[in-house]
Backbone bond lengths (Angstrom), bond angles and torsions (degrees), N, CA, C in turn:
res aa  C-N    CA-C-N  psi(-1)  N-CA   C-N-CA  omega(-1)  CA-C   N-CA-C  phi
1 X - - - 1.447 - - 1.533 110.71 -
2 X 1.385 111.69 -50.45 1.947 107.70 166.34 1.020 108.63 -54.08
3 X 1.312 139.37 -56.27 1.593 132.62 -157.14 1.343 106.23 -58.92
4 X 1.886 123.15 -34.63 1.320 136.83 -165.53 1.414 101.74 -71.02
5 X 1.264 110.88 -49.77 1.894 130.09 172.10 1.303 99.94 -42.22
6 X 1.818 118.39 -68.12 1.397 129.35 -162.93 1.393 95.68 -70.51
7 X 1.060 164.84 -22.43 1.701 160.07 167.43 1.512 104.32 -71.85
8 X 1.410 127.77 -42.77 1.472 140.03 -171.79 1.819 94.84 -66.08
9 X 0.974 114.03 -76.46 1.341 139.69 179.15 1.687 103.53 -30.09
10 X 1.477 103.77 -67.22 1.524 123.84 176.82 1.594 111.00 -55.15
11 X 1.329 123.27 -18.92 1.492 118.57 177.66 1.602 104.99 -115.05
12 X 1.123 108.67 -23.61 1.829 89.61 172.94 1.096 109.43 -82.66
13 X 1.770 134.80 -35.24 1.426 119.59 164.36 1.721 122.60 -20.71
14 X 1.665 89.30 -69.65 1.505 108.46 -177.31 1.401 95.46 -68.94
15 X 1.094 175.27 156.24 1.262 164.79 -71.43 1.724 108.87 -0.48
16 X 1.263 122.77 -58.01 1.368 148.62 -161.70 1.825 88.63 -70.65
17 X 1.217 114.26 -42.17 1.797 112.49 179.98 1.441 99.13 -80.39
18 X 1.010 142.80 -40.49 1.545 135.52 -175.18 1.387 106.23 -59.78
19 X 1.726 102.78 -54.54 1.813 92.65 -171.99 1.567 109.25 -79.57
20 X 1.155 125.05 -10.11 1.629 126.89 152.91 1.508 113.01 -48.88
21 X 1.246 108.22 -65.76 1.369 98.04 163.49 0.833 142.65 -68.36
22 X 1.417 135.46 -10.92 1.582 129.27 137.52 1.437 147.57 -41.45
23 X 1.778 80.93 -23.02 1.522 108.53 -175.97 1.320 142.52 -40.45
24 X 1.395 95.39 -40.21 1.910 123.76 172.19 1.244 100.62 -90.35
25 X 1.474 97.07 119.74 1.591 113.78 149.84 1.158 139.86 -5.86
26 X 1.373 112.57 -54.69 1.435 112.47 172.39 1.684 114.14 -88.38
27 X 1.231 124.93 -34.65 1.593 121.17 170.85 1.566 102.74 -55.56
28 X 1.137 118.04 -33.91 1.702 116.76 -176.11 1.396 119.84 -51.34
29 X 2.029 100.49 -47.87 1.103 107.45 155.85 1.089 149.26 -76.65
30 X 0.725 111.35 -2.99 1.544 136.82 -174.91 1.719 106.75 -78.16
31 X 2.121 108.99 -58.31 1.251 95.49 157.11 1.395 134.97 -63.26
32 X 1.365 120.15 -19.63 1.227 123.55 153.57 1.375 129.55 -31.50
33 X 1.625 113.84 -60.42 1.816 104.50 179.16 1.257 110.85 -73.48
34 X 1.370 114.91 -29.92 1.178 133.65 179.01 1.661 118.07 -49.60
35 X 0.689 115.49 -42.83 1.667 132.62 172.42 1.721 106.48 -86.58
36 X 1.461 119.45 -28.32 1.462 118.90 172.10 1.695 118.39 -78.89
37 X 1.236 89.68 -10.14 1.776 108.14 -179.31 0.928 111.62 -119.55
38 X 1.517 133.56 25.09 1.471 138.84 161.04 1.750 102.34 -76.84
39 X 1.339 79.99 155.29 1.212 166.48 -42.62 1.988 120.00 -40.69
40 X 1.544 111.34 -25.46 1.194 141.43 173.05 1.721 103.67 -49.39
41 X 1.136 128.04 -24.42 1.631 127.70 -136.76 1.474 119.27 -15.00
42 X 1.390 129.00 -119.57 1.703 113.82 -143.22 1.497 96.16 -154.09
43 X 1.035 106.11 139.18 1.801 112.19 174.93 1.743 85.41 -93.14
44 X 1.712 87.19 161.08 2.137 110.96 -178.07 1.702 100.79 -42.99
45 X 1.166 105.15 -72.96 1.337 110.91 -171.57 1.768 116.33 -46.83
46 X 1.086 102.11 -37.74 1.999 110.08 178.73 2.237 106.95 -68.82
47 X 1.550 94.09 -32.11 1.463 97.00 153.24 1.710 125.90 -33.57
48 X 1.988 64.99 -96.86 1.745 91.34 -176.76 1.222 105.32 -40.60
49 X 1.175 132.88 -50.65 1.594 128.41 -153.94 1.842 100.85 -68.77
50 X 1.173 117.67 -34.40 1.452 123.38 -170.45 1.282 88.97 -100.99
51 X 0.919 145.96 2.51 2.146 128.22 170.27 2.041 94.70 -128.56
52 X 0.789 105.05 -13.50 1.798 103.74 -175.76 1.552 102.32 54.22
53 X 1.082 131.27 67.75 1.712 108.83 159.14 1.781 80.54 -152.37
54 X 1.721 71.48 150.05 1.371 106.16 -172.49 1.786 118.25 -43.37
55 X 1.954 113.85 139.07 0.951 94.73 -177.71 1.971 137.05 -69.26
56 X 1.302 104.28 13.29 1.667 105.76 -176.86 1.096 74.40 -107.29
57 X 1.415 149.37 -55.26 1.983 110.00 -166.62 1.509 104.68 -74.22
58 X 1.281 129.06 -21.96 1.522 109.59 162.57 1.389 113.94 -55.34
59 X 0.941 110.06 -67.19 1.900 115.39 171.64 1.231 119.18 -11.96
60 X 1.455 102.67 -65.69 1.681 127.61 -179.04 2.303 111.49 -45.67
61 X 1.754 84.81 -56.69 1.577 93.58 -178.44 1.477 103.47 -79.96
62 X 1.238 152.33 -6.65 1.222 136.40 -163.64 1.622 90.02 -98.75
63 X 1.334 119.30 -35.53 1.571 113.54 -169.06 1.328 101.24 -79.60
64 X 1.421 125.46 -14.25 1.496 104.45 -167.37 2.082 97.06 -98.23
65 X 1.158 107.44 -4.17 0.715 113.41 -170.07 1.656 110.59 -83.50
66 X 1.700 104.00 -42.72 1.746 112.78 169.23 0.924 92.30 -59.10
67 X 2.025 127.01 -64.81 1.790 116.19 -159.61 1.344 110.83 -23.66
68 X 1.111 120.22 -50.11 1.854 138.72 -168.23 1.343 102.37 -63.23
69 X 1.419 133.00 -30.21 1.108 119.76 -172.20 2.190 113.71 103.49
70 X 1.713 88.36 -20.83 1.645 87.78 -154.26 1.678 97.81 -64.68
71 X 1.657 126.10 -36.61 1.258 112.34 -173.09 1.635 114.95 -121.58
72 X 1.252 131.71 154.59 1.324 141.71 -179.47 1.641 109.61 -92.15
73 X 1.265 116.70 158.77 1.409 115.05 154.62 1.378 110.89 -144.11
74 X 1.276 120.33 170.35 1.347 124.20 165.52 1.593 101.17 -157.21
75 X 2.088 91.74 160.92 1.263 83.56 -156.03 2.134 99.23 -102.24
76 X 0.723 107.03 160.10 1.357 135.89 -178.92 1.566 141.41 -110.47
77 X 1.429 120.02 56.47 1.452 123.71 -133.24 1.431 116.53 47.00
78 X 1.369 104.03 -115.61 2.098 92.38 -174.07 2.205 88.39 -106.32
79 X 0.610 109.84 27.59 1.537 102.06 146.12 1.230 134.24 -103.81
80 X 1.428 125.69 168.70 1.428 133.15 165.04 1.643 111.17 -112.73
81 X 1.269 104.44 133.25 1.516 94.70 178.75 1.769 96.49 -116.48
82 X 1.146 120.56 136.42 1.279 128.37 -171.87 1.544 110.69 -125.83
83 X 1.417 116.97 113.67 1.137 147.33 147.27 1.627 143.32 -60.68
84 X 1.561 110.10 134.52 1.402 90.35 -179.60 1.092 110.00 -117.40
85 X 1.579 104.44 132.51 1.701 129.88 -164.09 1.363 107.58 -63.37
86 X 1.487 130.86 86.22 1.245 144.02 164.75 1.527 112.68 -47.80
87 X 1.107 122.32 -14.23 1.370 117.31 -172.98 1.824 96.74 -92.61
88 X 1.278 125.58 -54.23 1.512 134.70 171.17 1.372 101.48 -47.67
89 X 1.324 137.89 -64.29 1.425 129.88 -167.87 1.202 99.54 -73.05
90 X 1.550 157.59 -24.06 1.807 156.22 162.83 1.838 83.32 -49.33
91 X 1.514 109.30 -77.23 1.341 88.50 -151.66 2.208 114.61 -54.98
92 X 1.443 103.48 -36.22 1.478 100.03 -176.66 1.603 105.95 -43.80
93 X 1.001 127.27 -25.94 2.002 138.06 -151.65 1.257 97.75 -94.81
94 X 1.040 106.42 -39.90 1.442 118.36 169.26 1.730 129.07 -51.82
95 X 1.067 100.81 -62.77 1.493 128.60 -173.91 1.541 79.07 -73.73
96 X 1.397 153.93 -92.68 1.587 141.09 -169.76 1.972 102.08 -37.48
97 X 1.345 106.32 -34.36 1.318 88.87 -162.08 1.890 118.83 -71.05
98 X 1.413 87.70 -37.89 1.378 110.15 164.78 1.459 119.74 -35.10
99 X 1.339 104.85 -62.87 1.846 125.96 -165.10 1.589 94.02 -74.96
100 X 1.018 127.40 -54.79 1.522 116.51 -167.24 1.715 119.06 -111.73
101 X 1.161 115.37 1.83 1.752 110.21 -179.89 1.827 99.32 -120.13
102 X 1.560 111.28 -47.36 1.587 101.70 159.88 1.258 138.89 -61.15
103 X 1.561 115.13 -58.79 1.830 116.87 -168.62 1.047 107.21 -57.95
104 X 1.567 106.23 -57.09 1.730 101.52 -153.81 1.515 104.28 -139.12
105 X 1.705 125.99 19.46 1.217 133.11 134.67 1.775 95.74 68.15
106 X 1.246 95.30 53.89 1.481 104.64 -168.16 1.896 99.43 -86.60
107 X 1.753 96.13 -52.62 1.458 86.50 176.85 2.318 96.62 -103.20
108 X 1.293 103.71 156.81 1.492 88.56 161.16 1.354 133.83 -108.54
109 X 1.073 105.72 140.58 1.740 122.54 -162.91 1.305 117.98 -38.82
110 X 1.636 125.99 -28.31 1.101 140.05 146.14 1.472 116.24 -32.58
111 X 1.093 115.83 -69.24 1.503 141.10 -145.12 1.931 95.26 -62.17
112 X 1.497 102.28 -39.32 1.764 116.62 -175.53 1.237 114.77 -84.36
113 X 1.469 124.26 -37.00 1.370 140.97 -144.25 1.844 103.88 -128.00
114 X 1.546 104.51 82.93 1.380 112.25 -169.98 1.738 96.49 -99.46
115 X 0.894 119.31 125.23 2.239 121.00 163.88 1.654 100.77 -87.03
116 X 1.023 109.93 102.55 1.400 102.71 162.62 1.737 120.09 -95.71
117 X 1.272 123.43 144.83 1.278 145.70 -163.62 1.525 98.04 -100.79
């Protein structure tokens, strides 16, 4: 029963740091193009140039943003191309989806989850 606690505990923290890091404005956006440029995503400069802020506060939000897990990069001659980790944001959607559209159908699954044509 502790270990179940200590695993519960151990994943909403880390849940609780992801949406922290989403928190600021500009990381928000950031997953924003980032997810609009999937699967391909965006070298630094294709950022900056589409969010305008300087490259050391890009710097600053892109790392806190890997720390989290939410985006990938790889490097590309002397670039970085940075990706957003679709597999980390499934499970965060998850863990909300669980708590409020399964147990107790607080919000309905409909209501979040539109397919547009």
């Amino acid at each position: 029963m502790i270990e179940i606690y200590m695993r519960n505990t151990a994943k909403i923290t880390k849940y609780a740091d992801m949406f922290s890091a989403m928190g600021a404005e500009p990381r928000l956006r950031i997953m924003q193009l980032l997810l609009s440029a999937h699967p391909d995503g965006m070298v630094v400069n294709e950022i900056q140039a589409e969010l305008e802020i300087p490259n050391s506060t890009l710097s600053h939000h892109l790392d806190k943003l890997r720390n989290e897990g939410l985006i990938e990069f790889q490097r590309e001659s002397t670039f970085l191309r940075y990706t957003a980790n679709t597999d980390a944001l499934r499970e965060l959607l998850q863990f909300l989806y669980a708590e409020c559209c399964t147990r107790n159908q607080a919000v309905k699954p409909q209501e979040i989850v539109q397919i547009r044509t």
